[in-house]
Structures are given as C-alpha cells and as structure tokens.
C-alpha positions as CSV (number, residue, x, y, z in Angstrom):
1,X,0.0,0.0,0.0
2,X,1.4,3.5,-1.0
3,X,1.6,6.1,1.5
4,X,-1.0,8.0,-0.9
5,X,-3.5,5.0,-0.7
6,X,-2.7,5.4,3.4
7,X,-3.7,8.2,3.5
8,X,-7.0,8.0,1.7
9,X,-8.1,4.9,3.6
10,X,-7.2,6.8,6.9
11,X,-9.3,10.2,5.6
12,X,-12.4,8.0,4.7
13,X,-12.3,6.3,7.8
14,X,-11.7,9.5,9.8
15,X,-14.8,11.0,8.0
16,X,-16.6,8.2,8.2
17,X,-16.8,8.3,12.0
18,X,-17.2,11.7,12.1
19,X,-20.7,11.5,10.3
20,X,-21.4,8.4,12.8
21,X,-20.8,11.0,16.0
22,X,-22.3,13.7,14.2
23,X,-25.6,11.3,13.4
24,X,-25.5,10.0,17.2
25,X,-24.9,13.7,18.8
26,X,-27.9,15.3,16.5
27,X,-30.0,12.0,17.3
28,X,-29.9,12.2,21.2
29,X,-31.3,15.2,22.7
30,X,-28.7,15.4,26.0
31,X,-26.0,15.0,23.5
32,X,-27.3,17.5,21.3
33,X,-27.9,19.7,24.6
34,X,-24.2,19.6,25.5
35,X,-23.0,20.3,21.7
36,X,-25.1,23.8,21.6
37,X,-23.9,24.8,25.2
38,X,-20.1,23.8,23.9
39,X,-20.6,25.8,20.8
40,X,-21.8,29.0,22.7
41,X,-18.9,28.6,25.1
42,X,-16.9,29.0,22.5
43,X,-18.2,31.4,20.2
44,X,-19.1,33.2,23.7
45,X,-15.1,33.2,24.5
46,X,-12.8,32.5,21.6
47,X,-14.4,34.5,19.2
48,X,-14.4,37.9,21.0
49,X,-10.7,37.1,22.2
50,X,-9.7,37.0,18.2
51,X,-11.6,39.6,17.2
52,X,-9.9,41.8,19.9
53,X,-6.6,40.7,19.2
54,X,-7.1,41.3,15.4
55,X,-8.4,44.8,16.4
56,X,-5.3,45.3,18.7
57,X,-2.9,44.1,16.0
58,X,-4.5,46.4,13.1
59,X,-4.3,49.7,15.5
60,X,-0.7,49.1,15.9
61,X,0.1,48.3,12.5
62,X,-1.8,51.8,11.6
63,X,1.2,53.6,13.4
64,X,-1.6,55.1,15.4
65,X,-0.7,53.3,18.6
66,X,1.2,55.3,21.6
C-alpha cells in the first residue's frame, strides 16, 4: 500500500466516524444539549478574544498606537 493510498483509507475512515458522531450527537437530545452549550462557550469566548486581538494588531500596524 502506498503512503497515498494510506492516506485515503485513513481520511475515509476519519470521515466516516465523524458523520457516525455527528448522526449520534444530533440524534440524542442530552448530547445535542451539551454540543449547543459547547458551541456558545466557544463562540461566547474565543471568538471575542480573536476579534480583539485582530483589532489590537491592526491599530498598531496603523502607526496610530502610543
């Protein structure tokens, strides 16, 4: 088996489960529950945090910045 054949069994396997979790998670309602809570944590925290840090990185690069 070539490393290229590898590596396209391993990607159809990998995205084969992850339509099996994503069927099981959207199936069962706790599970479903705990993925919306997960994605507002983190589109609650990470997401502010970059766009700060973007905003923080453009003012300085503007030559604005004291």
């Amino acid at each position: 088996m070539t490393e290229t054949t590898a590596r396209a069994v391993a990607n159809t396997v990998l995205a084969a489960a992850a339509v099996a979790a994503a069927y099981v998670v959207i199936t069962t309602p706790p599970l479903r529950r705990l993925a919306v809570r997960a994605v507002r944590l983190w589109l609650g925290a990470s997401v502010p945090v970059y766009l700060a840090t973007q905003a923080r990185q453009a003012w300085m690069a503007s030559g604005r910045a004291v």
